[in-house]
C-alpha positions in Angstrom: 3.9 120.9 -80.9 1.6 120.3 -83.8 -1.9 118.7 -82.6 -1.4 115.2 -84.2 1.7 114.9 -82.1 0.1 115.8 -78.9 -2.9 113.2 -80.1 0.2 110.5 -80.7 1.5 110.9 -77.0 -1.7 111.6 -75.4 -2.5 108.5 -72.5 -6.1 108.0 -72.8 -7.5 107.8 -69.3 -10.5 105.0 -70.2 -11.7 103.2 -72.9 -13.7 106.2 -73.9 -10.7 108.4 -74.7 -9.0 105.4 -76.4 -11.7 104.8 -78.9 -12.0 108.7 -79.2 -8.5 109.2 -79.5 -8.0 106.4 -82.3 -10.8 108.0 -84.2 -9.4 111.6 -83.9 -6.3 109.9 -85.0 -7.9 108.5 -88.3 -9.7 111.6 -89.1 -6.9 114.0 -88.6 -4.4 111.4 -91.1 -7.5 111.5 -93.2 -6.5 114.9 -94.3 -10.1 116.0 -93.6 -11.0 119.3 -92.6 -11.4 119.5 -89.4 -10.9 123.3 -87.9 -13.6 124.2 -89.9 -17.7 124.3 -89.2 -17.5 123.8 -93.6 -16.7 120.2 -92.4 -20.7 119.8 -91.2 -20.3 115.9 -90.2 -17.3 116.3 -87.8 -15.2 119.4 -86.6 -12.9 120.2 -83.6 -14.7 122.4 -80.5 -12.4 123.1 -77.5 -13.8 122.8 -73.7 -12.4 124.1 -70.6 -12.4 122.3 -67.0 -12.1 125.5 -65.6 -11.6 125.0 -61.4 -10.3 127.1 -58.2 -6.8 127.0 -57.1 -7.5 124.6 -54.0 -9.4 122.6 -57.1 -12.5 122.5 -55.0 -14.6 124.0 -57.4 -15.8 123.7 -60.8 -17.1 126.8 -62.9 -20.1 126.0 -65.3 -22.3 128.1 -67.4 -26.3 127.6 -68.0 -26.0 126.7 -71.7 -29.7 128.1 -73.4 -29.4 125.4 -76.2 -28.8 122.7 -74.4 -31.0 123.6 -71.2 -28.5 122.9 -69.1 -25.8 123.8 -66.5 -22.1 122.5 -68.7 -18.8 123.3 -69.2 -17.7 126.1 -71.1 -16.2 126.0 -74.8 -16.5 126.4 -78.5 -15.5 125.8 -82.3 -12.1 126.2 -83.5 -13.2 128.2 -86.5 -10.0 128.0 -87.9 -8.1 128.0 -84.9 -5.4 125.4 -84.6 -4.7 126.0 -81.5 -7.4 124.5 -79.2 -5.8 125.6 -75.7 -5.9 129.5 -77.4 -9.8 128.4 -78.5 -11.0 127.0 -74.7 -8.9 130.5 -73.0 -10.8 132.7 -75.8 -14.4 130.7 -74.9 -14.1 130.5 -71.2 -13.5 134.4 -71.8 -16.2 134.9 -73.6 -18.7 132.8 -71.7 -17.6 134.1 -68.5 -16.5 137.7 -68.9 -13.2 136.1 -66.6 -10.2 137.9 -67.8 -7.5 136.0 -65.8 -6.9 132.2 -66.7 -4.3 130.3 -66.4 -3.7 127.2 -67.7 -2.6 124.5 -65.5 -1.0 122.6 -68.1 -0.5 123.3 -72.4 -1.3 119.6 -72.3 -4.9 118.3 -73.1 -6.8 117.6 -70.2 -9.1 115.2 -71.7 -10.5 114.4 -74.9 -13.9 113.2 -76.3 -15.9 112.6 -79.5 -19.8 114.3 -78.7 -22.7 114.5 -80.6 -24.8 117.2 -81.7 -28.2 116.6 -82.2 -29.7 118.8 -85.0 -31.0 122.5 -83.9 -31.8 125.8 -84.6 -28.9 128.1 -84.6 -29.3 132.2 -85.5 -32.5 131.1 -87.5 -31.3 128.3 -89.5 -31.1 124.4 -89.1 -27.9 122.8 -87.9 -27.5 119.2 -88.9 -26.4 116.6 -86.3 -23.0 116.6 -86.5 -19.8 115.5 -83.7 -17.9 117.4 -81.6 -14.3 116.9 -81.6 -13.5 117.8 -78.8 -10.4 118.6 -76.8 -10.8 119.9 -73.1 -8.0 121.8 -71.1 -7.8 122.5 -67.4 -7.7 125.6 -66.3 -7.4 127.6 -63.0 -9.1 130.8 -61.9 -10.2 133.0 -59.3 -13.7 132.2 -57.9 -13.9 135.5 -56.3 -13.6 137.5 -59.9 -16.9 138.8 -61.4 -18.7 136.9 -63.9 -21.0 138.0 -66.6 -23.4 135.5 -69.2 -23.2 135.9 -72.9 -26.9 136.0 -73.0 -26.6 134.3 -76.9 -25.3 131.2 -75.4 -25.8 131.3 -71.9 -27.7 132.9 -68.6 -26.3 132.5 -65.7 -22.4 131.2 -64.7 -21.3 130.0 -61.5 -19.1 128.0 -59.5 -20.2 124.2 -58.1 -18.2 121.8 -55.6 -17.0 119.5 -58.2 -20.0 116.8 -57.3 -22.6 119.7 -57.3 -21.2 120.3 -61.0 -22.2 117.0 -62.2 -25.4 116.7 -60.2 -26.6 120.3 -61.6 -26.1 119.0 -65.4 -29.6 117.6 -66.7 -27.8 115.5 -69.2 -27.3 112.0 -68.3 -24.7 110.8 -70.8 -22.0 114.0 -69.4 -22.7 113.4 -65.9 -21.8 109.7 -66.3 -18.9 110.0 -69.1 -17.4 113.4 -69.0 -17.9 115.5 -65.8 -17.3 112.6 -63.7 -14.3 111.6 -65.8 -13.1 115.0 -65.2 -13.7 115.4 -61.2 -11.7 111.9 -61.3 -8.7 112.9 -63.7 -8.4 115.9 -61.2 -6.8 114.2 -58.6 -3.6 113.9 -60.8 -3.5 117.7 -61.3 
């Protein structure tokens, strides 16, 4: 299923995801580039609400830029598949090899915003995240390894320990928590 059709049927879970949603919507009818970081005011990122079996915890990763224990994920670069693009970041971020996702469905959706940074030398312009996030199961007893580029440390939370170890207000109150409650259904 093409990703405007899975943004048509999508139920938006708050308010939130139905203003996201509607703008995603717009832009992706738009016929804007989206896949692509060459679109510098808006592109898609995929995210990963990556939890145990017994859904008890919650993996996060220290993110260097941000200064902050988050979720794990990245830019589509091209990708149009944004499950594919949260399995390949998790990967990445974690050094996990075994995912599985609980659902091809998105798990949640979200428009962020990036505030402008240094990146690899160079300035980065604030731009928006559009983001798609996916749950996804795996072992808590595999090894982990940091992608010291992006990250240094990973590790698993409770899901209430995940929020509270997040220094940023605005994904503690809007996303994480929205996450830990959407889990419920899962």
């Amino acid at each position: 299923m093409e990703l405007l059709e899975q943004l048509e049927q999508y139920r938006p879970f708050n308010e939130q995801e139905a203003r996201d949603r509607e703008e995603l919507l717009r832009r992706m009818r738009s016929g804007e580039e989206l896949y692509t970081r060459d679109n510098s005011a808006a592109h898609f990122t995929a995210s990963a609400w990556v939890v145990s079996p017994g859904r008890d915890q919650v993996l996060m990763a220290y993110h260097n830029l941000y200064d902050s224990w988050a979720w794990l994920g990245g830019h589509a670069d091209g990708e149009r598949d944004l499950l594919s693009v949260a399995l390949r970041e998790v990967r990445e971020e974690s050094g996990l090899v075994q995912l599985r996702p609980v659902s091809r469905d998105i798990y949640s959706l979200e428009i962020l915003t990036v505030n402008g940074h240094e990146k690899h030398g160079r300035y980065v312009s604030s731009h928006l995240h559009l983001n798609l996030t996916y749950l996804l199961e795996a072992d808590p007893e595999a090894p982990l390894r940091c992608k010291p580029d992006e990250n240094s440390r990973v590790g698993w939370f409770s899901p209430e320990a995940a929020i509270a170890a997040s220094s940023e207000p605005w994904f503690r109150q809007r996303i994480y928590s929205k996450l830990n409650a959407k889990l419920s259904g899962w």
